[in-house]
N, C-alpha and C positions, 0 to 999 in steps of 0.2 A: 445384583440379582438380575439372569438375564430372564426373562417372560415374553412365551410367546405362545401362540393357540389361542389366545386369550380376545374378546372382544376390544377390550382396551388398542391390544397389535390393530387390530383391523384400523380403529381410527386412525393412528398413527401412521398408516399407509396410506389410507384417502385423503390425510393432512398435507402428506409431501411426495404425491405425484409430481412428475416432469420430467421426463426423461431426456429432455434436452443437453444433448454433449455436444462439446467442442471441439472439431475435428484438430483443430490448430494448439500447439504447444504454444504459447507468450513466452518469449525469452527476453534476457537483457540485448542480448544481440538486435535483435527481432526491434527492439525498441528505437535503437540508435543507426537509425538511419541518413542515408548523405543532409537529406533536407535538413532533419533534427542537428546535425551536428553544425550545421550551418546556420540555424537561430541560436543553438549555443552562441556561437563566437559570437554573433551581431548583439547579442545581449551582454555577454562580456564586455566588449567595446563599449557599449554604451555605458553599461555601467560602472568603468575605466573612468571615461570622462566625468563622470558623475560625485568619483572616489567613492562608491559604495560596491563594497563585496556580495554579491549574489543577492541583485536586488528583490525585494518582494516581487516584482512583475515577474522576473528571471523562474522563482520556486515555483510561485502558482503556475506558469509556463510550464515545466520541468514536471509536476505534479498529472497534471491534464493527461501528459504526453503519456506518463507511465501508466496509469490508471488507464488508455487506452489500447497502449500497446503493447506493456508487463504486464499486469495487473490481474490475477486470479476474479472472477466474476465470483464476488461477495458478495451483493444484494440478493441475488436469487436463490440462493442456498438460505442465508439469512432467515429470507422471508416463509421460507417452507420451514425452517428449523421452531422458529416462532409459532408458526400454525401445527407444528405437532407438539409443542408443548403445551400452548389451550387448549387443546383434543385433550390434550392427557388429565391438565387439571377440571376440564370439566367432564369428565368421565369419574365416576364416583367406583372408587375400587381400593376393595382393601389391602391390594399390594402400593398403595402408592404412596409407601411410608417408604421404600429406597429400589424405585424403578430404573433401570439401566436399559436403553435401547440404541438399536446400530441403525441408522437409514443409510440405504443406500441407493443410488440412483439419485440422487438432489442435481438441480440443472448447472451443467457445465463438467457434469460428470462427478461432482465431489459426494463426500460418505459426512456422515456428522456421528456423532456419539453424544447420545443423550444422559444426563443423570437427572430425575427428578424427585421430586418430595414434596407435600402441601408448602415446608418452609421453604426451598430453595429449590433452583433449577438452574443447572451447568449445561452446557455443550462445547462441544470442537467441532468446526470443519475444516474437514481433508481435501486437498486436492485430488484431481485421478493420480497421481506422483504419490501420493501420500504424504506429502506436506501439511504441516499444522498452518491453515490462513487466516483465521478465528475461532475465536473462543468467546463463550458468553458466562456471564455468572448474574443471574439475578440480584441478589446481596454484594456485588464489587462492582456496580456502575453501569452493566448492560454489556455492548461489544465490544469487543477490544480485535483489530486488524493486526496478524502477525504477519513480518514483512517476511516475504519471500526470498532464497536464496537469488533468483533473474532480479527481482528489484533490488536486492543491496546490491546487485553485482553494476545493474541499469545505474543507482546514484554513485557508485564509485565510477565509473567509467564517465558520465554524464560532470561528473565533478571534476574528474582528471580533465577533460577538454575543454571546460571552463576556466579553471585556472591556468591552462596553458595560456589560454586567449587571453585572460585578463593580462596575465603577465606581459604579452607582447603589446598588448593597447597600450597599459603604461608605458613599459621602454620606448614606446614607438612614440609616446606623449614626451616623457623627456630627453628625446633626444635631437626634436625638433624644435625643443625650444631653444632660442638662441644663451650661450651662457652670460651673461652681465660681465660687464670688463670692470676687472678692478682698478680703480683709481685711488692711487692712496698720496697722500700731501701731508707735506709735515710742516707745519708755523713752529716756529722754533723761535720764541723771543726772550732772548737771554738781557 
């Protein structure tokens, strides 16, 4: 049920002021730049030499990078999505047995869709794109981050040039090692 006119809408708007947009699109592109592709490989190497495949330093690396330069800004949507849903429950109203509300304008330019209820409370946030980046569920654990088509596309790609590199670090490891000459001798005591 969508409700609007209503006092309750009012809170709900002075909840999740901020109209802060982001002029800039984040793509996977956007992400993988010469520098980054460049700690790629040196982290591969290392981690060659180490014989560990995409070592923990490598992911939290890889992680940072995306979450700076893919990465839909999820907190601030988040936190206005939270503060119109305690407007709402603490707003005493007799429709709040199955509220459905739209915000839009959330900072970074994204929309959220609200369901509330005294038992439960759901939300999505949307990109300006329209992409699902989170969803909340009261009753299933709180947030949950849905990955973006730029970031699957950012760890496929970020993953292709990591295993190219490891690949070469090993070959480049055994190929410089020297081979062991065989020596074989036979005692033959008849």
């Amino acid at each position: 049920m969508n409700i609007s006119g209503v006092s309750a809408a009012t809170n709900y708007a002075a909840a999740v002021r901020g109209d802060k947009t982001s002029g800039t699109e984040k793509t996977a592109k956007s992400g993988m730049s010469d520098g980054f592709i460049e700690r790629i490989k040196a982290y591969a190497k290392e981690d060659a030499k180490k014989g560990v495949y995409m070592s923990e330093g490598f992911t939290q690396m890889r992680l940072a990078h995306m979450k700076q330069y893919v990465s839909p800004d999820r907190s601030g949507p988040k936190n206005q999505v939270m503060s119109a849903i305690q407007a709402a429950l603490k707003e005493p109203h007799p429709m709040l047995q199955a509220l459905e509300k739209m915000l839009e304008k959330l900072s970074g330019g994204c929309s959220a869709n609200l369901k509330i209820s005294s038992v439960q409370q759901a939300a999505e946030i949307f990109a300006p794109n329209g992409e699902n980046i989170a969803s909340y569920n009261s009753l299933g654990g709180g947030w949950t981050d849905i990955q973006t088509k730029a970031e699957h596309e950012f760890f496929g790609e970020s993953a292709s040039v990591y295993l190219q590199a490891y690949r070469e670090a090993r070959a480049e490891m055994q190929s410089s090692q020297p081979t062991p000459s065989i020596e074989t001798s036979v005692n033959i005591r008849a």
